[in-house]
N, C-alpha and C positions, 0 to 999 in steps of 0.2 A: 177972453180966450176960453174956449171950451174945455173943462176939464177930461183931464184923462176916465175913460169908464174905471182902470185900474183904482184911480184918485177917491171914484164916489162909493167904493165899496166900504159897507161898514167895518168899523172897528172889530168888532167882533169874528168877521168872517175873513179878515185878514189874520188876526189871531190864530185863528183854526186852521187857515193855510199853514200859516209858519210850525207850528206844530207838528200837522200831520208830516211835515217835509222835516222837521227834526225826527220824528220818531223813524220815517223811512232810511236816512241817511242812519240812524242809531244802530238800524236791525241790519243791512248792510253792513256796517262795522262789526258787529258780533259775528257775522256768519263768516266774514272774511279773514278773521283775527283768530277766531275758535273752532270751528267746522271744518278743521284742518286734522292734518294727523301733528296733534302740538309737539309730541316730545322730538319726533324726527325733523318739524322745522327748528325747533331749540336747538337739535344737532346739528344741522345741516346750518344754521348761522352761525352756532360758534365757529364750524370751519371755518367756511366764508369770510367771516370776517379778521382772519388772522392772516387769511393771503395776503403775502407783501411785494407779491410782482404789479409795479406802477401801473401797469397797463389795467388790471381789474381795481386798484385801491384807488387811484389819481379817479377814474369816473363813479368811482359808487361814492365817494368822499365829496367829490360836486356836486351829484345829485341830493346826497341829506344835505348840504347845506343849502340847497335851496329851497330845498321842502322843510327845514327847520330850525328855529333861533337857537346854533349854538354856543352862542358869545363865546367864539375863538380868542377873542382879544381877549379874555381873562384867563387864558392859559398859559402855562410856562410858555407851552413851544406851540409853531401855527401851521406845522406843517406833519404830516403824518405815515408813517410807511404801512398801515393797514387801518380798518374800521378798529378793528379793536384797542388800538394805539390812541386813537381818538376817543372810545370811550370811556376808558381810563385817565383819560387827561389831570395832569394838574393843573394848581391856578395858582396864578404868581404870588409867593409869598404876601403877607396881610391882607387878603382882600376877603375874608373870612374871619374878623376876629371875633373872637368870645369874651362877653363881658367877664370879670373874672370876679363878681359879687358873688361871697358863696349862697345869698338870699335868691338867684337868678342860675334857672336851669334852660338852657339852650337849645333851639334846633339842632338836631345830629347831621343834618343834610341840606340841601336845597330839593324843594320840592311843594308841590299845591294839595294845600289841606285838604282834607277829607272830612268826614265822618268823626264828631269827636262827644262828648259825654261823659257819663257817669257808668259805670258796671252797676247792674242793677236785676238783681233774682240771676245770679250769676252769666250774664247778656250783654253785649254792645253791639251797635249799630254797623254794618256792615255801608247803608244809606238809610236813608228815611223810609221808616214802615218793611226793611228787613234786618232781622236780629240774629245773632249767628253765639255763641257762648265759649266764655271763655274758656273753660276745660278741655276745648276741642282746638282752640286757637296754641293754649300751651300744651297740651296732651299731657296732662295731667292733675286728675282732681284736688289733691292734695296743694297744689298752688292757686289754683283757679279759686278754690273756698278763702285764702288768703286777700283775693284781688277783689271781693267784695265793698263797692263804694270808691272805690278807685276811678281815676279818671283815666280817659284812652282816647286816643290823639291817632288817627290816619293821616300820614304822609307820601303821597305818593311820587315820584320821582319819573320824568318822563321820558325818553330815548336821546335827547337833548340837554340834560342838566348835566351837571356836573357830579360823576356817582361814587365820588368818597363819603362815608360818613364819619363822625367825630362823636369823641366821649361829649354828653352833655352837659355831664358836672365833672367834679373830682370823684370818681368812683373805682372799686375793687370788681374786677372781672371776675363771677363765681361760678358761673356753668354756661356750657354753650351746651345744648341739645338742637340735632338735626334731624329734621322730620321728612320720612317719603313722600310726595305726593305729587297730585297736578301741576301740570303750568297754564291754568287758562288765563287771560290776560286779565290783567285788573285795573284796565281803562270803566269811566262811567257804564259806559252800554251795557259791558259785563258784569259787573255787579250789580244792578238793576232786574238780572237776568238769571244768575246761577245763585243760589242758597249756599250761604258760609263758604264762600269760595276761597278766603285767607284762610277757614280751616281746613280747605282740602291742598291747597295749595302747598307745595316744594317750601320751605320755611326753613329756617334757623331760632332758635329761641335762646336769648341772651340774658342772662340772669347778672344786674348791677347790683353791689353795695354804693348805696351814697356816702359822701364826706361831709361833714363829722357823724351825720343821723343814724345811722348803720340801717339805715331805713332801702327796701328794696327797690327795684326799678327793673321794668322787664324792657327788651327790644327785642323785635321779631320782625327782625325781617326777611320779607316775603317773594318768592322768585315768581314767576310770570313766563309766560310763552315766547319763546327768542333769548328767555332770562334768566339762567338753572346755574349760573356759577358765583361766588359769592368768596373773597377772599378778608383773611383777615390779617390783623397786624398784633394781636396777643396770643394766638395761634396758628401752627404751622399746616394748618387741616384745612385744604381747598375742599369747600362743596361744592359737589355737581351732579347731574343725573346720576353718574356712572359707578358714585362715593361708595363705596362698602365700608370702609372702616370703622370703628366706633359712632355708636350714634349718643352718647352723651358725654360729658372732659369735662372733667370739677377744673376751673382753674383756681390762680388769686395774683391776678396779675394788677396792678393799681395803674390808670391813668388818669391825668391829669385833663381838667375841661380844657376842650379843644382839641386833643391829640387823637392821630386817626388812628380808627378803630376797622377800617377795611371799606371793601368796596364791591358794586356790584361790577358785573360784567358786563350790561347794556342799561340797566334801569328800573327799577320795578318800582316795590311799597316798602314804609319800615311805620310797624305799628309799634307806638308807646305806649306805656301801664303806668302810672306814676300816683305813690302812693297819698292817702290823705295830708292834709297840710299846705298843698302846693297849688297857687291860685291861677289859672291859663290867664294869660293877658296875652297873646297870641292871635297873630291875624283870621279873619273868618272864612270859612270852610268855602274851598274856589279861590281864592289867592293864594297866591306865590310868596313861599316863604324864603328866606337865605340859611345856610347851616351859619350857626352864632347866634341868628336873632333869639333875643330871650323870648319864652313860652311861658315857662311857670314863675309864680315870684310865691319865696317859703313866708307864707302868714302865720 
């Protein structure tokens, strides 16, 4: 049988197609994600998706689910009066436990690793070969010199998961600071593309005590275009574009590993800082993590 001419093309120049057709499909993605006016579509979907007349929720609730995996069967309830109702979802009791070793610190989320490493001339990787600093990520230098030699975990969470998050150990909630900024999206394409874009980005910055260590633990997580609201459950301070109020709350609220700690409004990132001591045994950066699975083990 004669082979296909497609069949006798070299290896190499097959390669080069597949690429040039990722990188096309890439730059379409960013311009269509970001070359928008972001903060008015982030408006414009929070309304959106709070309508709870059947007629607009029943078809935009068909069409995500077909356009994307989002294991309804792990939710309490399967049925939903608006997007927003959906993206808050719960998941039926235990299907997220946490190991309760206090040697073993856990995923706070469900979500696909990122970017992860060591802080290093006070710096972490945004991806490969772009470096963004931490004094900008926490917006303030006096912490940032602290996070020296630290390890830092990108987890990104995607319109689809499941967007509660969870204490990861037994820790004392000490400061929540909320930062103004962007929401450009923070899918691959775009950070590939914009420089320290989690420090310019709309963020929360969560300052943990661990149990027993008294040793620190940062979470920052980071809002995203379609994704500016961020609720919590040790505070009664909903962020969102429109927040004025206090931008820093000493708390000392103590929770327990596993209990939640808030959730996003559609989905974004939540970046971890965790101090020396604690060894990643955690899946490699591009797979999918569970909130519970343990991350770090204290050596």
């Amino acid at each position: 049988m004669k082979p296909s001419p497609r069949a006798s093309l070299p290896v190499a120049r097959l390669s080069n197609e597949s690429s040039a057709k990722l990188r096309a499909q890439e730059t379409i993605n960013f311009w269509l994600t970001n070359r928008i006016p972001r903060v008015l579509a982030t408006r414009v979907m929070g309304r959106l998706s709070k309508i709870r007349h059947p007629w607009f929720a029943k078809p935009a609730l068909a069409v995500w689910r077909r356009l994307a995996d989002l294991r309804l069967y792990e939710a309490e309830q399967t049925t939903f009066a608006s997007l927003h109702d959906c993206f808050v979802r719960r998941l039926k009791p235990g299907l997220r436990p946490y190991d309760p070793s206090p040697n073993l610190m856990c995923s706070p989320c469900d979500a696909i690793v990122g970017a992860k490493g060591t802080i290093e001339s006070g710096s972490l990787l945004q991806v490969k070969g772009m470096a963004y600093k931490v004094q900008d990520l926490l917006h303030s230098p006096t912490h940032a010199k602290r996070c020296e030699g630290w390890q830092y975990l990108t987890l990104r969470l995607t319109s689809s998961m499941y967007h509660h998050f969870h204490a990861p150990h037994d820790v004392t909630v000490k400061r929540l600071r909320y930062i103004h900024g962007d929401v450009w999206n923070v899918n691959p394409p775009t950070l590939k593309r914009i420089n320290s874009l989690f420090a310019k980005n709309e963020r929360a910055v969560i300052e943990l005590e661990l149990h027993p260590t008294g040793q620190t633990l940062w979470l920052i997580p980071v809002a995203a275009v379609l994704v500016a609201s961020m609720r919590f459950t040790f505070s009664d301070i909903h962020l969102h574009l429109d927040y004025q109020g206090p931008t820093e709350v000493v708390l000392n609220t103590h929770m327990t590993k596993g209990q939640e700690m808030g959730w996003f409004e559609h989905g974004s990132t939540i970046i971890c800082l965790v101090p020396p001591g604690w060894n990643y045994i955690g899946p490699h950066e591009g797979e999918i993590v569970r909130a519970g699975t343990p991350l770090w083990e204290n050596t």
